[in-house]
C-alpha positions in Angstrom: -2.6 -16.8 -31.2 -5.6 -15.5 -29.6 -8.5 -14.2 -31.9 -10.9 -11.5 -30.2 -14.4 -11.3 -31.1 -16.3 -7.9 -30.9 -19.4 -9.2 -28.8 -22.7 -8.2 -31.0 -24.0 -4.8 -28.8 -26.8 -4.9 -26.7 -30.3 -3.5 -26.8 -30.8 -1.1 -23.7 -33.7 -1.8 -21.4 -35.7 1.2 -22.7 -36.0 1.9 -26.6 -34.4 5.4 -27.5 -37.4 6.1 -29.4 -39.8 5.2 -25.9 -37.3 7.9 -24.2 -38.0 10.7 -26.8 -41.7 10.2 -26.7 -42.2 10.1 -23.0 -39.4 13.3 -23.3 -42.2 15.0 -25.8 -45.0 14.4 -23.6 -43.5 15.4 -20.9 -42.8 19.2 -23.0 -46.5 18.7 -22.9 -47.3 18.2 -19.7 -45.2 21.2 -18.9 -48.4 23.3 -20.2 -50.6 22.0 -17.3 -48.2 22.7 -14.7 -48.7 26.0 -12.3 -46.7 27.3 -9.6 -46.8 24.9 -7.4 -46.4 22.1 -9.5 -43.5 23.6 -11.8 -41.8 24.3 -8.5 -41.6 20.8 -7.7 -40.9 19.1 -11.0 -37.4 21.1 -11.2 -35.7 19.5 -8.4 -36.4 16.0 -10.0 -33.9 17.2 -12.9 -31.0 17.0 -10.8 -31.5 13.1 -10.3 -30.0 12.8 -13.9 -26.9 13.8 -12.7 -24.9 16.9 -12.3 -23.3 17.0 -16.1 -27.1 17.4 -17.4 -28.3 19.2 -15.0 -26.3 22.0 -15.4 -26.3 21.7 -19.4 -29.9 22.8 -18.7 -28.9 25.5 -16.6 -26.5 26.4 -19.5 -29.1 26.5 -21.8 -31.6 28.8 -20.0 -29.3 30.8 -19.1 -28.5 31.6 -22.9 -31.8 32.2 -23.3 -32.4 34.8 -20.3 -33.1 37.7 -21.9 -36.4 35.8 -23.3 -37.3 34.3 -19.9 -37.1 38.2 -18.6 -38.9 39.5 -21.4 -41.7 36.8 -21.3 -41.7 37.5 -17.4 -41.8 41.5 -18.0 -44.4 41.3 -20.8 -47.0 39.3 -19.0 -46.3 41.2 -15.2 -46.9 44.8 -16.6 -49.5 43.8 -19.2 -52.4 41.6 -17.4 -55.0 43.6 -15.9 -55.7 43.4 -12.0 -54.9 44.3 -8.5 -51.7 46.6 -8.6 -48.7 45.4 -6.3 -48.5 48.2 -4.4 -49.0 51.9 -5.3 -47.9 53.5 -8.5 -47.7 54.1 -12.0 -45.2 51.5 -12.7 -46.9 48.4 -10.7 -47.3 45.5 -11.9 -50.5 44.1 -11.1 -50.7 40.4 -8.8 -52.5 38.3 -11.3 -50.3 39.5 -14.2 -46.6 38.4 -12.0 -48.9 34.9 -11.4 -49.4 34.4 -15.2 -45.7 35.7 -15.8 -44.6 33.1 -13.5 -46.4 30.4 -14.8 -45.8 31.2 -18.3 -41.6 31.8 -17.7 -41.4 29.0 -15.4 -42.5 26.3 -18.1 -40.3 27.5 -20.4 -37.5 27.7 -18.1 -39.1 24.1 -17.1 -38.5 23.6 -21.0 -35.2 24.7 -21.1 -33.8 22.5 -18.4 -35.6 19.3 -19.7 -33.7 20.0 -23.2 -30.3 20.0 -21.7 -30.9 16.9 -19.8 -32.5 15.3 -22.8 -29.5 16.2 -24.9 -27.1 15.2 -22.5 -28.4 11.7 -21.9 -29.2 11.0 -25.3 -26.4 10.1 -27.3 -26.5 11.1 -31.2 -26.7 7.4 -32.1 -29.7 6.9 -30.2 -31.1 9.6 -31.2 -31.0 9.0 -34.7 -32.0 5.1 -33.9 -35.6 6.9 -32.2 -35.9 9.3 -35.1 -35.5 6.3 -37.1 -38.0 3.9 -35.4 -41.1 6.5 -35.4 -40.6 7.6 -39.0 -40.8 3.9 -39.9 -44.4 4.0 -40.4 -44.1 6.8 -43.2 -41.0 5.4 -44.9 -43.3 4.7 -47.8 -43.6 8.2 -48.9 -39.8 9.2 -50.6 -40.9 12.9 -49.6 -40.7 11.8 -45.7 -37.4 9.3 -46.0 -35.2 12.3 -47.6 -36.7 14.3 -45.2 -35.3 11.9 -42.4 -32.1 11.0 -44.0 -31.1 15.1 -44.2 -32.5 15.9 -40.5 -30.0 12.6 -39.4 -27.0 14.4 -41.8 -27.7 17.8 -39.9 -28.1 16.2 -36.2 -24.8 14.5 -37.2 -23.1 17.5 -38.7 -24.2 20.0 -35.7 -23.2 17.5 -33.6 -19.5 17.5 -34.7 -19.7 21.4 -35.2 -17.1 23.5 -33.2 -18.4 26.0 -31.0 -18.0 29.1 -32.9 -17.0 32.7 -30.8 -19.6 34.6 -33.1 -21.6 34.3 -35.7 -19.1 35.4 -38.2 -16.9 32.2 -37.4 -19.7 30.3 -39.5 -18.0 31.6 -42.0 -14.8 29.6 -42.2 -16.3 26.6 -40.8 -14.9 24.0 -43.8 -17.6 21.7 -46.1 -19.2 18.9 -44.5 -18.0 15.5 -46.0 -20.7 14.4 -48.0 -19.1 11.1 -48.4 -19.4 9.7 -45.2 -21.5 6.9 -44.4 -23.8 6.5 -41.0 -24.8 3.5 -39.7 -28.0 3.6 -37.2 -28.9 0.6 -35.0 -32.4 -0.7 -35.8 -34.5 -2.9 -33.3 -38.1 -3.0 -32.9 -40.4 -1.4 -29.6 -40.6 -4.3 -26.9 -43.5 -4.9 -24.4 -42.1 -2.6 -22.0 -41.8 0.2 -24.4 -45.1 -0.2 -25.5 -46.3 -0.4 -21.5 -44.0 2.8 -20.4 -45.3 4.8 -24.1 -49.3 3.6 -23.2 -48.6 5.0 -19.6 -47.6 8.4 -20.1 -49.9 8.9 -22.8 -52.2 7.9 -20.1 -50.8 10.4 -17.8 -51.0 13.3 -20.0 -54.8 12.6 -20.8 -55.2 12.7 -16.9 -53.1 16.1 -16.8 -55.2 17.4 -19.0 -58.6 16.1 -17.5 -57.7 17.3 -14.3 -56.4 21.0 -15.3 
């Protein structure tokens, strides 16, 4: 008889939690970017595939009527040279601040759905895990972290309801089961990729 072993897994090339905080300083970046710039970061999206790309379209999409109301808002609202003649023009620099302003949210958007759809809930919760570590001291800040990985876990599993009302019936969570998050320290190349965009965003910044 042949006995199989389960080979131990192994640790990816990049640490989940060097992925979520090059994903948050990239949100950050996003506030430096103008037309131009948030024109040309889009496209890059769809080199994480189709399946996450158009999760991000999915998800701005959901939230159109706040991309139109943000655009609307700023267009009709910022003093300056009218668009053409009329009452009801918006004025050129107010449509250039709309655009910049609706564009990195929509820029926001997208980035979410590809983040969400190329991070896995287990490495998720191993990144969540692995920057809290520094504050697992305080028992405040480890319940904290234990009930935001028993939500991300629970939403997670949560059927897509048809309206709100279907929360409703949605049964009790089993408060008995038990989660098991990987643990491995930050290598030298997270450490490199994590020093480099923090790098990058001090230079975004500089150079707005």
């Amino acid at each position: 008889m042949n006995a199989s072993v389960d080979a131990p897994p192994v640790d990816p090339l990049i640490h989940p939690a060097t992925r979520l905080v090059l994903w948050l300083l990239f949100l950050i970046a996003a506030q430096c970017m103008n037309g131009v710039t948030l024109a040309c970061a889009l496209p890059l999206f769809a080199f994480f595939g189709r399946a996450a790309f158009t999760r991000g379209l999915l998800l701005a999409w959901r939230a159109r009527w706040l991309l139109l109301s943000v655009f609307a808002v700023l267009a009709w609202s910022v003093a300056g040279t009218p668009l053409w003649n009329g009452a009801a023009s918006p004025t050129f620099e107010g449509v250039r601040e709309a655009w910049r302003h609706s564009g990195r949210l929509f820029l926001i958007l997208i980035s979410v759905g590809v983040f969400l759809e190329k991070t896995p809930m287990p490495d998720l919760m191993t990144a969540s895990q692995t920057l809290f570590r520094p504050l697992a001291g305080f028992c405040v800040v480890r319940k904290a972290f234990v009930r935001l990985m028993l939500t991300l876990r629970y939403a997670e599993d949560l059927p897509r309801p048809k309206n709100w009302r279907s929360f409703i019936d949605l049964p009790a969570p089993d408060i008995s089961e038990r989660v098991a998050i990987r643990s491995f320290p930050l290598r030298g190349v997270d450490r490199l990729l994590i020093s480099l965009g923090v790098f990058l965003l001090a230079a975004a910044f500089y150079f707005k």
